[in-house]
C-alpha positions as CSV (number, residue, x, y, z in Angstrom):
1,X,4.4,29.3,-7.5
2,X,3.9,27.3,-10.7
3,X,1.7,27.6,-13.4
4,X,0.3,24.5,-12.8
5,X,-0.4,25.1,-9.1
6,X,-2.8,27.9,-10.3
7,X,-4.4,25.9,-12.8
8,X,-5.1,23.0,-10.3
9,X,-6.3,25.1,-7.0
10,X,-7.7,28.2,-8.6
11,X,-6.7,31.7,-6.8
12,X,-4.7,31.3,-3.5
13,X,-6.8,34.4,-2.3
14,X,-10.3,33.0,-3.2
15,X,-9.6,30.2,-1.1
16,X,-8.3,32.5,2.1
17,X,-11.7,34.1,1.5
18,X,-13.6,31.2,1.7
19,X,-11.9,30.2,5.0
20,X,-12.5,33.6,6.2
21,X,-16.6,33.3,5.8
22,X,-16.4,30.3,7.5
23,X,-13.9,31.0,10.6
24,X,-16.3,30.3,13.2
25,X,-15.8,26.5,12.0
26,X,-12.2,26.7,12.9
27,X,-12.2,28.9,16.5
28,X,-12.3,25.5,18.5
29,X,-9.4,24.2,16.8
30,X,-5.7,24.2,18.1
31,X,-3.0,26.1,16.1
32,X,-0.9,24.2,14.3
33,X,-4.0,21.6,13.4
34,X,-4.0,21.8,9.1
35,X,-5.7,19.7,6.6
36,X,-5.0,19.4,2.8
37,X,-6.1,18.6,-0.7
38,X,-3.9,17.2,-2.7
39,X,-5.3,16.0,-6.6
40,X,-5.8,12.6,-7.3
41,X,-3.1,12.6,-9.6
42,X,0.1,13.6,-8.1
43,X,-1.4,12.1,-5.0
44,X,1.0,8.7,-5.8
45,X,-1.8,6.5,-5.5
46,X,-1.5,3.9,-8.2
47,X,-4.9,2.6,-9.8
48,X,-5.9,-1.0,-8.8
49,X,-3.7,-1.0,-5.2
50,X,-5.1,-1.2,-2.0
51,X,-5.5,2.0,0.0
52,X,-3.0,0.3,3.1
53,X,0.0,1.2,0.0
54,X,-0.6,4.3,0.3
55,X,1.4,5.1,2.8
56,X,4.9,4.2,1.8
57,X,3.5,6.0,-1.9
58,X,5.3,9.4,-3.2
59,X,3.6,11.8,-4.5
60,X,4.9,15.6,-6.4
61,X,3.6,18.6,-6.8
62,X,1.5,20.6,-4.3
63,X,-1.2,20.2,-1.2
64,X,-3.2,23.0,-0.7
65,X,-3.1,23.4,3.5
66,X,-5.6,25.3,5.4
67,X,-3.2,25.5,9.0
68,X,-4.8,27.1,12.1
69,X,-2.6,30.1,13.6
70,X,-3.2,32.3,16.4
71,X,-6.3,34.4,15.3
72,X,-7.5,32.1,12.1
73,X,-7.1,29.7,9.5
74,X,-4.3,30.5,7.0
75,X,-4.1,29.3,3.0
76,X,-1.5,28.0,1.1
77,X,0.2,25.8,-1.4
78,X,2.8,23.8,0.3
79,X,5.0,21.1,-1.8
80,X,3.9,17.6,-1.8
81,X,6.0,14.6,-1.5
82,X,3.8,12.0,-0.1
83,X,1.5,10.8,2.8
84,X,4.5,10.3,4.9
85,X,5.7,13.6,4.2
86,X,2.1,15.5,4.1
87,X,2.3,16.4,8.3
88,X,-1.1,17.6,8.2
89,X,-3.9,16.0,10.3
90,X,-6.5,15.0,7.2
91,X,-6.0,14.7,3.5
92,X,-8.4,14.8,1.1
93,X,-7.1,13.9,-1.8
94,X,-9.4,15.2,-5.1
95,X,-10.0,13.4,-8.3
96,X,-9.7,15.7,-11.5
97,X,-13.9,16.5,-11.5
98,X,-13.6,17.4,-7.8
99,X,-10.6,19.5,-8.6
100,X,-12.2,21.4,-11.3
101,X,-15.9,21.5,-9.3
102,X,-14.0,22.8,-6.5
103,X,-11.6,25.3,-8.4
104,X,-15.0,26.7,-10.1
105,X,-16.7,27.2,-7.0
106,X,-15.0,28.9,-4.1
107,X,-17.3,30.8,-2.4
108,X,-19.8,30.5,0.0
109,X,-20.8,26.5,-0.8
110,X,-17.2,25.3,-1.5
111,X,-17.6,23.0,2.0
112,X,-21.0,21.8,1.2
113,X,-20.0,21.1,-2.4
114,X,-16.7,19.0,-0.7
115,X,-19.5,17.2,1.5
116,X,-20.7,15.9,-1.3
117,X,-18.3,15.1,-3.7
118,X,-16.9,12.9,-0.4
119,X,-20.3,11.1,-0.8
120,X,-20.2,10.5,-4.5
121,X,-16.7,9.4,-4.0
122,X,-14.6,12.3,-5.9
123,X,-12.6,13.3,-2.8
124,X,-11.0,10.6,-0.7
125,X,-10.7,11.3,3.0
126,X,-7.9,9.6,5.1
127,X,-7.5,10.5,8.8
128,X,-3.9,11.1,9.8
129,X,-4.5,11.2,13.6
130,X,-6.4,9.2,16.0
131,X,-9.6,10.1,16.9
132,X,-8.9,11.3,20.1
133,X,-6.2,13.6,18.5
134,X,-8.4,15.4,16.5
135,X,-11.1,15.9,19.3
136,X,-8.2,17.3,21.6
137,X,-7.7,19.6,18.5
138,X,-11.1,20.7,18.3
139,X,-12.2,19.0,14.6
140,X,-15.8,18.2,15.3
141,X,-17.6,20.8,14.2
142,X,-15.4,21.6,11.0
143,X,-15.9,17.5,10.6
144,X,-20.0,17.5,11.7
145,X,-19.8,20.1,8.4
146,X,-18.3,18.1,5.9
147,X,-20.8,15.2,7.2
148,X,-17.9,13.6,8.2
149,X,-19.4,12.2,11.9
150,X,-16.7,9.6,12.2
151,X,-16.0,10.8,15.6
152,X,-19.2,9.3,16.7
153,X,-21.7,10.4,19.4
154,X,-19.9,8.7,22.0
155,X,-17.5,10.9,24.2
């Protein structure tokens, strides 16, 4: 684990806490489902290019993944090559504010304080499943949370 790694995501084992608190969010979901944050910067995304580039772009360093495994939600830092590369089911990829908001408040409010830095536009959120993936894998409440309600009310 880098320097740098610590410095971007904060304490590996605030972050497991966090999840911990909230694991009645993740009980529906299948193991194996995992979403990431990845910073802005190391994300590859280029200023000025359209979002559809973003998938052939590299990126370096490291995600943070929360992965669901039998009896939870697990933690970690996990390298970072790219979209292509990220196998995880949604990416939200933080700008430096969101990064440091989010390093400085891991606790009890981290999801609500992800909501809204998604609303003000500090954490991008790209779906990397179809919707009727992520309902077979049980996403809607951890979704309904972070106001994300893309799955829509239609079933």
């Amino acid at each position: 684990m880098s320097a740098l790694a610590t410095d971007i995501f904060g304490e590996l084992a605030d972050w497991q806490a966090m999840l911990d608190r909230h694991a009645e969010l993740f009980t529906d979901m299948t193991p194996g489902s995992s979403v990431a944050i990845v910073p802005k910067e190391g994300s590859g995304i280029q200023p000025g290019k359209h979002v559809a580039g973003l998938m052939g772009a590299e990126g370096a360093g490291e995600m943070l993944r929360w992965e669901i495994v039998p009896g939870g939600v697990r933690a970690a830092r996990v390298p970072y090559r790219g979209f292509q590369e990220a196998k995880v089911d949604l990416l939200f990829v933080a700008d430096a504010e969101a990064m440091e908001k989010l390093r400085g408040n891991i606790g009890d409010e981290t999801l609500s304080l992800m909501k809204r830095q998604i609303r003000s536009g500090n954490i991008m959120f790209f779906v990397m499943r179809t919707k009727y993936e992520l309902q077979d894998a049980g996403y809607e409440e951890f979704l309904d949370t972070l106001g994300l309600a893309f799955l829509g009310a239609c079933r």
